[in-house]
KOLTORTI-901959 format. One line per 3 residues: number of its first residue (from 0); for each residue x, y, z of C-alpha. Coordinates in steps of 0.02 Angstrom, whole numbers, padded with zeros to 5 digits. Each point is the difference from the previous one (the first is absolute). Last residue first. Layout:
// residues N
NUM> X Y Z | ...
END
This chain:
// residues 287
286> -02706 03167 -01792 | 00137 00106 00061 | -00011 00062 00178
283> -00014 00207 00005 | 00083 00031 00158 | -00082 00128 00090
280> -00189 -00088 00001 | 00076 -00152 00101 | 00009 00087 00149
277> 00080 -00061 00139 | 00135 -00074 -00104 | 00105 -00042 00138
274> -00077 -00194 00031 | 00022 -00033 -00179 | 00200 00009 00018
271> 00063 00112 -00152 | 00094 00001 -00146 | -00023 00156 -00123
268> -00038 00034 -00155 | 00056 00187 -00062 | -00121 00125 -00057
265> 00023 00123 00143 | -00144 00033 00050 | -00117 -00147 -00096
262> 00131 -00131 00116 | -00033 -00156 -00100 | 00008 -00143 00111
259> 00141 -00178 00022 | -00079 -00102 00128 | 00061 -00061 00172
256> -00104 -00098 00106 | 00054 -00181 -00051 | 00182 00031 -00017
253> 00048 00067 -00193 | 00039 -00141 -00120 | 00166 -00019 -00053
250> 00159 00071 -00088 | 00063 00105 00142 | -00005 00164 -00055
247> -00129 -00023 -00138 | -00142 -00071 00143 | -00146 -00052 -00085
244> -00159 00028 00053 | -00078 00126 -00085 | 00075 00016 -00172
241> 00019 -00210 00011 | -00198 00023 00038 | -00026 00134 -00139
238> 00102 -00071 -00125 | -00111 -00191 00019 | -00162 00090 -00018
235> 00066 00085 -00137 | 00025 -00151 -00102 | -00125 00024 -00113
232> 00097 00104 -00088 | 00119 -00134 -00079 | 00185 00030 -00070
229> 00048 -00043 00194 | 00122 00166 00046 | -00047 00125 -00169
226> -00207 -00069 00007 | -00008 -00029 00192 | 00076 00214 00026
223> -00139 00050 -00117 | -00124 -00109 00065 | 00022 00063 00177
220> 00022 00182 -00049 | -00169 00000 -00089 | -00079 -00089 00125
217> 00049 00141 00150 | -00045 00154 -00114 | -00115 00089 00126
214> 00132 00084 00046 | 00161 -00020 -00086 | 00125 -00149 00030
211> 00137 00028 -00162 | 00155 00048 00095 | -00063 -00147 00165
208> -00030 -00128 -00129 | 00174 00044 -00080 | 00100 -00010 00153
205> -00093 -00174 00089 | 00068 -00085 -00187 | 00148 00046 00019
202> 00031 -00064 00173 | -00072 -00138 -00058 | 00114 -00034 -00141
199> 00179 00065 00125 | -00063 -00145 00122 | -00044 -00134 -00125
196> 00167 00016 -00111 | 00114 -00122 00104 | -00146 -00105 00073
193> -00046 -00031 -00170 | -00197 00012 -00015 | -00069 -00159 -00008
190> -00047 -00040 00194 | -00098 00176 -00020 | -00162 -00080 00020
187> 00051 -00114 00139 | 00087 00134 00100 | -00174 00095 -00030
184> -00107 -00140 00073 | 00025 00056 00185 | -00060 00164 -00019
181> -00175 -00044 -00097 | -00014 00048 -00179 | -00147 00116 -00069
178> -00165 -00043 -00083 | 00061 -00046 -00170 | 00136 -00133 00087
175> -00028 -00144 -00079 | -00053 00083 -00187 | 00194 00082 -00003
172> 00046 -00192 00080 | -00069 -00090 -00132 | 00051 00120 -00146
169> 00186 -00034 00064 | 00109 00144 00117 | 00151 00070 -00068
166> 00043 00151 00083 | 00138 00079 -00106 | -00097 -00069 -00152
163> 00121 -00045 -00139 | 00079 00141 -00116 | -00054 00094 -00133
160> -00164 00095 00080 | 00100 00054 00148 | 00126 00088 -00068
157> -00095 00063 -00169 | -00134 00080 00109 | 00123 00131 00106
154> 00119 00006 -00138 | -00145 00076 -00142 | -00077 00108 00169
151> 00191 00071 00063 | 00064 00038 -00198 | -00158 00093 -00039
148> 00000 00108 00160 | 00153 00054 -00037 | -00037 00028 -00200
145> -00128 00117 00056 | 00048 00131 -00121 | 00161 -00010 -00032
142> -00025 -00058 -00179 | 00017 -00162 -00104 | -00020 -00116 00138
139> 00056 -00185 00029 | 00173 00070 -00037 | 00042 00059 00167
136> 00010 -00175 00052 | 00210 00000 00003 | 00087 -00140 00095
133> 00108 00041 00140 | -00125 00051 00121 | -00019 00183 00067
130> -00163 00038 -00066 | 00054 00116 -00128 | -00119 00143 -00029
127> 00156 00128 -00050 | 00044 -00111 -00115 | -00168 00014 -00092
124> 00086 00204 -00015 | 00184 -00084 -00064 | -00095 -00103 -00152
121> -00025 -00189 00014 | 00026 -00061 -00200 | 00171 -00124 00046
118> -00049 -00059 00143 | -00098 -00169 -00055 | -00013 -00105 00136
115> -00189 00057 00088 | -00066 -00023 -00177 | 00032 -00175 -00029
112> -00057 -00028 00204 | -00170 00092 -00056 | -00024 -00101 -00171
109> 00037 -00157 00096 | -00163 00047 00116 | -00103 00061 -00137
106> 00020 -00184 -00058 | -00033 -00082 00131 | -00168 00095 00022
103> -00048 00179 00011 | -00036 00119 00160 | -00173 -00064 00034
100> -00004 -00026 00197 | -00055 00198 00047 | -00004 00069 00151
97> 00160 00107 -00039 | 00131 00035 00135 | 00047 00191 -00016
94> -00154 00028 00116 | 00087 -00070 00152 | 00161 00089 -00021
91> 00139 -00069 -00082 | 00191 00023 00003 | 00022 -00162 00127
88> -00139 -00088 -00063 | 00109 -00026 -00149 | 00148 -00047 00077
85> -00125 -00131 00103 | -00053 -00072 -00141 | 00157 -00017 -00068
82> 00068 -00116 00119 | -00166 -00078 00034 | 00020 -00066 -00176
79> 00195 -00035 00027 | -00037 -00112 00158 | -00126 -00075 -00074
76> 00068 -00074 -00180 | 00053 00085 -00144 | -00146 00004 -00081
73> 00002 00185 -00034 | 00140 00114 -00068 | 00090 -00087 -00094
70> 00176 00056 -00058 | 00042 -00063 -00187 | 00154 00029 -00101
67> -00033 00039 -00183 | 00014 -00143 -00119 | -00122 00072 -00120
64> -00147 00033 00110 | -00066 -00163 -00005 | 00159 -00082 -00010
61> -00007 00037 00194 | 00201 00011 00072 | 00008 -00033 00179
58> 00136 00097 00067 | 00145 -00110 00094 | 00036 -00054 00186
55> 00145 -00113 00018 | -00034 -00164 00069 | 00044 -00079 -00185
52> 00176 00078 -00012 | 00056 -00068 00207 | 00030 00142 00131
49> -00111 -00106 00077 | 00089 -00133 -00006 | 00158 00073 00045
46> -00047 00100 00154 | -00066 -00184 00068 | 00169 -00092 -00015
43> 00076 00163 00073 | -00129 -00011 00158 | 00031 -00176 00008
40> 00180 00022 00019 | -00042 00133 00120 | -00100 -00118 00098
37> 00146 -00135 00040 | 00130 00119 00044 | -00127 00086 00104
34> -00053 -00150 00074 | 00192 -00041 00068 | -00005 -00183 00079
31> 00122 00016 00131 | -00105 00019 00152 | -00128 -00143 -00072
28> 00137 -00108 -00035 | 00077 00006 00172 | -00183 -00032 00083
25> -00026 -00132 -00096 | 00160 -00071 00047 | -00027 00016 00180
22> -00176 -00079 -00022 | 00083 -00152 -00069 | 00135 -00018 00125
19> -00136 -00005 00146 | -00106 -00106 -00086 | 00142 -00138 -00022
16> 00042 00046 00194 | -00187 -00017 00037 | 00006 -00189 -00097
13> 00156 -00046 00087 | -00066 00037 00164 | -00157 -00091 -00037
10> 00113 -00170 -00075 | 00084 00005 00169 | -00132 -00004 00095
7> -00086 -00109 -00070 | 00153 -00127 -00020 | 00023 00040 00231
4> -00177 -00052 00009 | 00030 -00145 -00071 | 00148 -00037 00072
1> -00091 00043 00168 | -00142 -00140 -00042
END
């Protein structure tokens, strides 16, 4: 029995001193191992490739327009539709935006962006009109006269009309949700959006109802901010509960209390806990 103790024993110790040695040199190696030896030769393996032929960026070139270099304008994607959006909300006033939904069709469209690159016939007073961007719109107009507010309507619709919803929502859901969209099915509704692009859409989206909201004008403004954000204006039910209870800060729904209102003084929605509003009459609550 004690020599077999004693073989336990000894085959334990020899184990931990095995262990022992093995840890050590782990812990040598991992003191001399040199990671930013190791990442900069990544880093230069990676500098290469991209500063590869093909990864370069080049003009595109539409045969169209006889091989001239293109620059779209619209259908670029989200990011660059709110993009200029929001540049051209920027130099507008409420009015400038036009009501209207029947700028022109595809082709109108390509005609603008054809226009907007050729430089060469912009005289030094349309100059004088530039919007600050690198490409030149002056063009859409033959004269001074109005040509500002002609540039900020025709890219206003164009945006949004030639590209993909920024709120997609399906036919079921738009007829779903006609009478309004409770707090806790929102997250659910807007499960689509990209949580990248959501917050800055929304946002967007509670700017331009709250520059067009006029009084007495509250379905108008609904299904004119639903036809540019969901290409549908039924769905102003659904804008005016993600108007009301969405939180653009955060990227989420409000608490259960809070609500965003239209403040008729000073024409600027506002969030506020239910339980303050002690008289609903001073805030003039959409729908």
């Amino acid at each position: 029995m004690k020599k077999l103790i004693q073989r336990a024993l000894n085959k334990d110790s020899g184990l931990s001193s095995q262990l022992s040695t093995s840890c050590a040199v782990a812990i040598s190696s991992t003191a001399a191992f040199s990671s930013a030896s190791f990442i900069a030769a990544h880093h230069e393996t990676m500098e290469k490739e991209e500063s590869h032929v093909i990864l370069q960026p080049v003009s595109y070139h539409n045969y169209i327009i006889d091989g001239r270099a293109a620059k779209p304008l619209f259908g670029l994607g989200k990011a660059e539709t709110v993009a200029l959006v929001k540049r051209v909300m920027d130099r507008a006033k409420g009015n400038d935006i036009s009501w209207a939904w029947d700028s022109g069709g595809p082709h109108e469209a390509f005609q603008f962006e054809e226009r907007a690159l050729s430089t060469e016939d912009i005289t030094s007073e349309d100059r004088e009109f530039n919007l600050g961007w690198d490409i030149a719109l002056l063009e859409v107009a033959h004269t001074c006269l109005r040509l500002y507010d002609t540039i900020l309507i025709t890219l206003h619709q164009y945006a949004f009309r030639f590209d993909e919803p920024l709120i997609p929502l399906s036919t079921g859901e738009i007829s779903r949700y006609q009478s309004g969209v409770p707090r806790h099915k929102l997250v659910s509704l807007l499960k689509d959006m990209d949580p990248c692009t959501r917050p800055e859409i929304i946002s967007l989206m509670v700017r331009l109802v709250d520059m067009r909201n006029q009084p007495k004008k509250t379905m108008e403004v609904l299904e004119f901010v639903a036809l540019r954000f969901v290409h549908n204006s039924r769905a102003r039910s659904i804008i005016q509960d993600i108007w009301r209870k969405w939180d653009i800060v955060n990227d989420q729904p409000l608490p259960d209390g809070f609500e965003r209102f239209w403040d008729a003084e000073t024409r600027v929605s506002k969030v506020k806990p239910q339980s303050e509003l002690k008289n609903k009459q001073e805030y003039g609550h959409l729908g």
